[in-house]
C-alpha positions in Angstrom: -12.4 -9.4 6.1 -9.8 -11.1 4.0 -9.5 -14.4 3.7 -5.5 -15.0 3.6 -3.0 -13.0 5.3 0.2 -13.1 3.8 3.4 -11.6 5.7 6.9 -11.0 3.7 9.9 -10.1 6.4 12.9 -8.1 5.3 14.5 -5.5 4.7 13.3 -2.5 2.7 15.9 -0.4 0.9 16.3 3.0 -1.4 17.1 2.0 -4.7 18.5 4.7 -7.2 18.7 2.9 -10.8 19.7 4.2 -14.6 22.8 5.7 -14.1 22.1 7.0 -17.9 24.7 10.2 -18.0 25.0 10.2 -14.4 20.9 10.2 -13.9 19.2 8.4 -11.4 15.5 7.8 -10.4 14.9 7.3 -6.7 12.7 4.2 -5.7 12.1 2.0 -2.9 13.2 -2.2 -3.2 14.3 -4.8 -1.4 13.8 -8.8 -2.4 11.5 -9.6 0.3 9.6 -6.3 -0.4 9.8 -6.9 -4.5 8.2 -10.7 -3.9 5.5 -8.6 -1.7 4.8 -6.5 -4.6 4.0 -8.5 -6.6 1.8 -10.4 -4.8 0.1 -7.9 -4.3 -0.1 -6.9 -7.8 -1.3 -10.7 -8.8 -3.3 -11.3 -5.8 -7.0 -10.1 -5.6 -8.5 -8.1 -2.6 -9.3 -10.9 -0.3 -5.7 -11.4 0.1 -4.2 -8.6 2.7 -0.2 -8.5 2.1 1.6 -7.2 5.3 5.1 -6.0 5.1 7.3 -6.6 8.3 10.7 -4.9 8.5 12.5 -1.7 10.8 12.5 1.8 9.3 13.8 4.9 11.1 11.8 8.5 11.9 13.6 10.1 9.0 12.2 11.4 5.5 12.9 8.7 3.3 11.6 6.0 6.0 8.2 7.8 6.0 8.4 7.9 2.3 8.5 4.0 2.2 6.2 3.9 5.2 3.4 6.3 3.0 4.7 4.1 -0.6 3.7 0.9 0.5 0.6 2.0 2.1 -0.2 4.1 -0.9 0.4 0.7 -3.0 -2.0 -1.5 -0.4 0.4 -3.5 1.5 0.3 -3.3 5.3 2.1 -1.4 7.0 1.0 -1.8 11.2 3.9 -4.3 11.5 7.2 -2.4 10.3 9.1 -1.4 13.6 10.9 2.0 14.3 14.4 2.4 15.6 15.0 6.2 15.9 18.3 6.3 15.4 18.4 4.0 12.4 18.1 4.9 8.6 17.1 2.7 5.3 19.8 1.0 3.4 20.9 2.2 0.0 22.0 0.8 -3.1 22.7 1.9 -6.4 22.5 -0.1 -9.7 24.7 0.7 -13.1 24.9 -1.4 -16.5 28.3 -2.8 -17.1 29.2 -4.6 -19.8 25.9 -5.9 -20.1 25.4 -7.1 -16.7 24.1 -5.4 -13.3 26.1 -3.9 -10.6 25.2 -3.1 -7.4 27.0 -0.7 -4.3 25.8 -1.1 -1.1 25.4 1.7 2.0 23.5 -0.4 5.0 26.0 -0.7 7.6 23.4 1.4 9.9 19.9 0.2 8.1 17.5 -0.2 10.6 16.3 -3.6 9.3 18.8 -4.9 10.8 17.1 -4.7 14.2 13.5 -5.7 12.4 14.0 -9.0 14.6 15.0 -7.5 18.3 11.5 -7.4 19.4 10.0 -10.9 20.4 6.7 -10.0 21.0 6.7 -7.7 17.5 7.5 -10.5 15.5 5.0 -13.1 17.4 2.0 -10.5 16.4 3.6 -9.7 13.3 3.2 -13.9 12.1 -0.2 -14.7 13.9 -3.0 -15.2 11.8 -0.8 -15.5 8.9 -1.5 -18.1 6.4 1.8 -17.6 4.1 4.8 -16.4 6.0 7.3 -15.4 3.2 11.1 -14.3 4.0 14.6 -14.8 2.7 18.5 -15.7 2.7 19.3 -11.4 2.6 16.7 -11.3 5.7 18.8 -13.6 8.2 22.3 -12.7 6.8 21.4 -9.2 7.5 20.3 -9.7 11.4 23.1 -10.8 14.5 22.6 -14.5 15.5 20.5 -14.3 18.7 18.0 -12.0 16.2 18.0 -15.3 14.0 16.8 -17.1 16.3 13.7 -15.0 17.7 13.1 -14.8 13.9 13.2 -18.1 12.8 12.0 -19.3 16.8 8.3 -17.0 15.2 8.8 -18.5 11.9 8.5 -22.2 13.5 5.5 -20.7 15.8 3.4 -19.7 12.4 4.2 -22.8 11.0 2.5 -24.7 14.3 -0.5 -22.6 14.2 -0.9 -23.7 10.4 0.8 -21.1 7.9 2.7 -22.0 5.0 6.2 -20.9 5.6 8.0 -19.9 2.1 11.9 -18.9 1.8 14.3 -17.8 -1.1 17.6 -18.9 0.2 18.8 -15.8 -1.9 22.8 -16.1 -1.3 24.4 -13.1 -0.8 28.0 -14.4 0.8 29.5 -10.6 1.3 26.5 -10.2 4.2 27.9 -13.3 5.8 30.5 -13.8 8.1 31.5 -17.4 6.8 30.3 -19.8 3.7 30.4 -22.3 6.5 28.3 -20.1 8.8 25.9 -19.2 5.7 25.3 -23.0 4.8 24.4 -24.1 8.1 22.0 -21.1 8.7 20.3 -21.1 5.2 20.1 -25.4 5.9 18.6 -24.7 8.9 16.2 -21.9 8.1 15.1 -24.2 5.2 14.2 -27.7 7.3 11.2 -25.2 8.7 9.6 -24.5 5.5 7.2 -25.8 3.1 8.1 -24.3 -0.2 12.2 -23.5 -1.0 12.9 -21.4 -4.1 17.0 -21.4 -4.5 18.5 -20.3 -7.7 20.9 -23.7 -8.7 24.0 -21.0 -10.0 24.1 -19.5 -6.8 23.5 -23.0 -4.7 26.3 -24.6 -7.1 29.3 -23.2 -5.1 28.1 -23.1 -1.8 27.0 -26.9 -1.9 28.6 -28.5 -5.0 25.3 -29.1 -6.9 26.2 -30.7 -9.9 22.8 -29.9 -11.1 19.2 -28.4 -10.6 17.8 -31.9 -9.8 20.7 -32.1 -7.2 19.7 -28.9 -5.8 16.2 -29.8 -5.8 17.0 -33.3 -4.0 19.2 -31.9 -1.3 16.0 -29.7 -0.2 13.8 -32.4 -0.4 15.7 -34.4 1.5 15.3 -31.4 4.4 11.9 -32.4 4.5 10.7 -29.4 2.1 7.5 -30.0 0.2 8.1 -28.0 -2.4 11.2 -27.1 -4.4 11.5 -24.4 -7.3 14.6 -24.3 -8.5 15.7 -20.8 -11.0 18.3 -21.2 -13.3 18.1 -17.7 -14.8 17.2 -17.7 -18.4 17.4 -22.0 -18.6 14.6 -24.0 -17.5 13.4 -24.1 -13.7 12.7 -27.3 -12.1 10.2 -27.8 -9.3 10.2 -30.6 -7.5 7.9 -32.3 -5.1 8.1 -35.6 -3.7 5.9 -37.2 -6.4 6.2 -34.5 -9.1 9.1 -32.6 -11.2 8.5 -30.9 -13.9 10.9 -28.3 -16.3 9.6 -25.2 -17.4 11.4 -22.9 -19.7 10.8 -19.2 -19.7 9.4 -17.9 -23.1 12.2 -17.5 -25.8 13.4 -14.0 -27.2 12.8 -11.8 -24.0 14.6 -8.5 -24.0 16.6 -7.7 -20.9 16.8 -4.7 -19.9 17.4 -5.0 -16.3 17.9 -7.9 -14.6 17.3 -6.4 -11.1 14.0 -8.5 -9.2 14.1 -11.0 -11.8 13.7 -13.9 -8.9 11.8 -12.0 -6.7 9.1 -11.3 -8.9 9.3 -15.2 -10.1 8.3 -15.6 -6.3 5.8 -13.6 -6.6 4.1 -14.7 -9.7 4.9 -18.7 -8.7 3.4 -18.5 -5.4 0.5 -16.3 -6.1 -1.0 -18.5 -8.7 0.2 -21.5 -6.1 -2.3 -19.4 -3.6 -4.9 -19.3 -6.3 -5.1 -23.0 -6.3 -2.8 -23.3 -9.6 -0.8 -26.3 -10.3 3.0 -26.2 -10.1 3.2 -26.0 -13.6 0.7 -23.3 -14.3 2.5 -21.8 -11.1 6.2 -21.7 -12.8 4.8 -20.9 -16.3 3.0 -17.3 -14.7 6.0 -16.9 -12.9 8.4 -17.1 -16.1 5.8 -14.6 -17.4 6.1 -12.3 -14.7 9.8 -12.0 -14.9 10.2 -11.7 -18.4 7.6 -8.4 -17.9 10.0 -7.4 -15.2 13.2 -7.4 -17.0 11.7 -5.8 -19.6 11.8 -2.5 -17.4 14.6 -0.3 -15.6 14.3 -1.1 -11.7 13.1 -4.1 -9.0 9.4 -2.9 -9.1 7.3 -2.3 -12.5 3.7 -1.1 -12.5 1.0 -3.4 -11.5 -0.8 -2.9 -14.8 1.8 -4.6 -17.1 1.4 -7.9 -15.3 -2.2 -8.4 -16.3 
């Protein structure tokens, strides 16, 4: 039997990337799904990663269905809405920088919260109940609700409760609306892992330590603030410390960058690591990732 349970909520997505001479290679992403990876890539077998999200009956949502299982992380808990599809999105290189376009107007995550008692199995016996900014913006506000209603349920029955604000303001019906939802998500959790250029216009942080402070002063216990290739901060109430990512790293493509800093930060967190030790893997993790076309890179360049 394994001895922690993690659970990641989301929404799981097709991902076509290169875009070389009109060439794309078909894969399977999503942020909450690429933090899931690669904790299950970092994480040893006494740790069972679970995946909860909605997928339809078609092909490409029993490919992810048979992908994740084929890559150990739990499937049992990913609902199925028959007349629903996956999302797609497609990546090019412009100018040196990403670009993403975006077809999930009828992606069945978007009912992954609609069932109550589906989300209250989904959660119990968790220890580390992971989930993100993309993953409320993407669900209708009574959804919201019964997600964040379970969320607050784990918590009480003692799981960690972990959340990337992750802005995405085109998902969002409001910046005012978005504040006060990602504020209020974030109250409920114990570890917060914004990215300060992101925060900055929403909030007016000046700076990471003001994006740090304004979590803490939520009641979060843990802040780990990304700054892209500039130093993160995280914060606790007794503790802050800088860490810069290792000099010289070739970017390829930027796409997971964060997510897999999640994942390498909170797995060595899990492992009993101290925050420093915990931001310096996850620095290393990213710079691996960006190293590589696509969100998700194999599990044996990270060792």
């Amino acid at each position: 039997m394994a001895e922690k349970r993690i659970v990641s909520i989301g929404e799981c997505m097709i991902e076509m990337s290169g875009g070389e001479d009109r060439l794309y290679r078909l894969g399977y992403a999503g942020d909450t799904l690429n933090t899931a990876w690669y904790l299950r890539a970092l994480l040893g077998k006494d740790f069972v990663i679970d995946y909860m999200t909605a997928l339809g009956k078609d092909r490409y949502s029993n490919d992810i269905r048979a992908f994740l299982s084929d890559n150990d992380i739990g499937t049992s808990h990913i609902g199925t809405i028959p007349d629903r599809r996956p999302g797609l999105y497609m990546i090019h290189q412009e100018k040196g920088d990403r670009h993403f376009t975006y077809w999930r107007d009828s992606s069945a995550a978007k009912l992954l919260a609609d069932d109550k008692a589906a989300l209250s199995q989904a959660v119990e016996g968790a220890s580390l109940v992971y989930f993100s900014g993309i993953t409320l913006a993407i669900l209708a506000p009574k959804a919201r609700g019964r997600l964040l209603g379970a969320i607050v349920k784990a918590r009480d029955n003692g799981a960690k409760i972990a959340f990337d604000t992750n802005l995405r303001p085109a998902l969002w019906s409001s910046e005012r609306v978005m504040a006060s939802v990602l504020t209020a998500a974030a109250s409920l959790c114990d570890i917060v892992l914004p990215t300060h250029s992101d925060e900055a216009p929403l909030f007016g942080d000046k700076s990471v330590e003001e994006t740090a402070e304004r979590y803490l002063e939520l009641g979060v216990e843990e802040v780990v603030v990304k700054d892209g290739a500039k130093e993160a901060l995280i914060a606790t109430a007794d503790e802050r410390v800088k860490i810069a990512p290792a000099a010289g790293t070739k970017v390829v493509d930027a796409t997971g960058a964060g997510d897999s800093f999640n994942g390498g930060y909170l797995s060595a967190r899990l492992m009993g690591k101290s925050i420093r030790e915990a931001a310096e893997n996850a620095h290393r993790v990213a710079g691996v990732v960006i190293g590589h076309k696509g969100a998700l890179v194999a599990p044996d360049l990270l060792v």
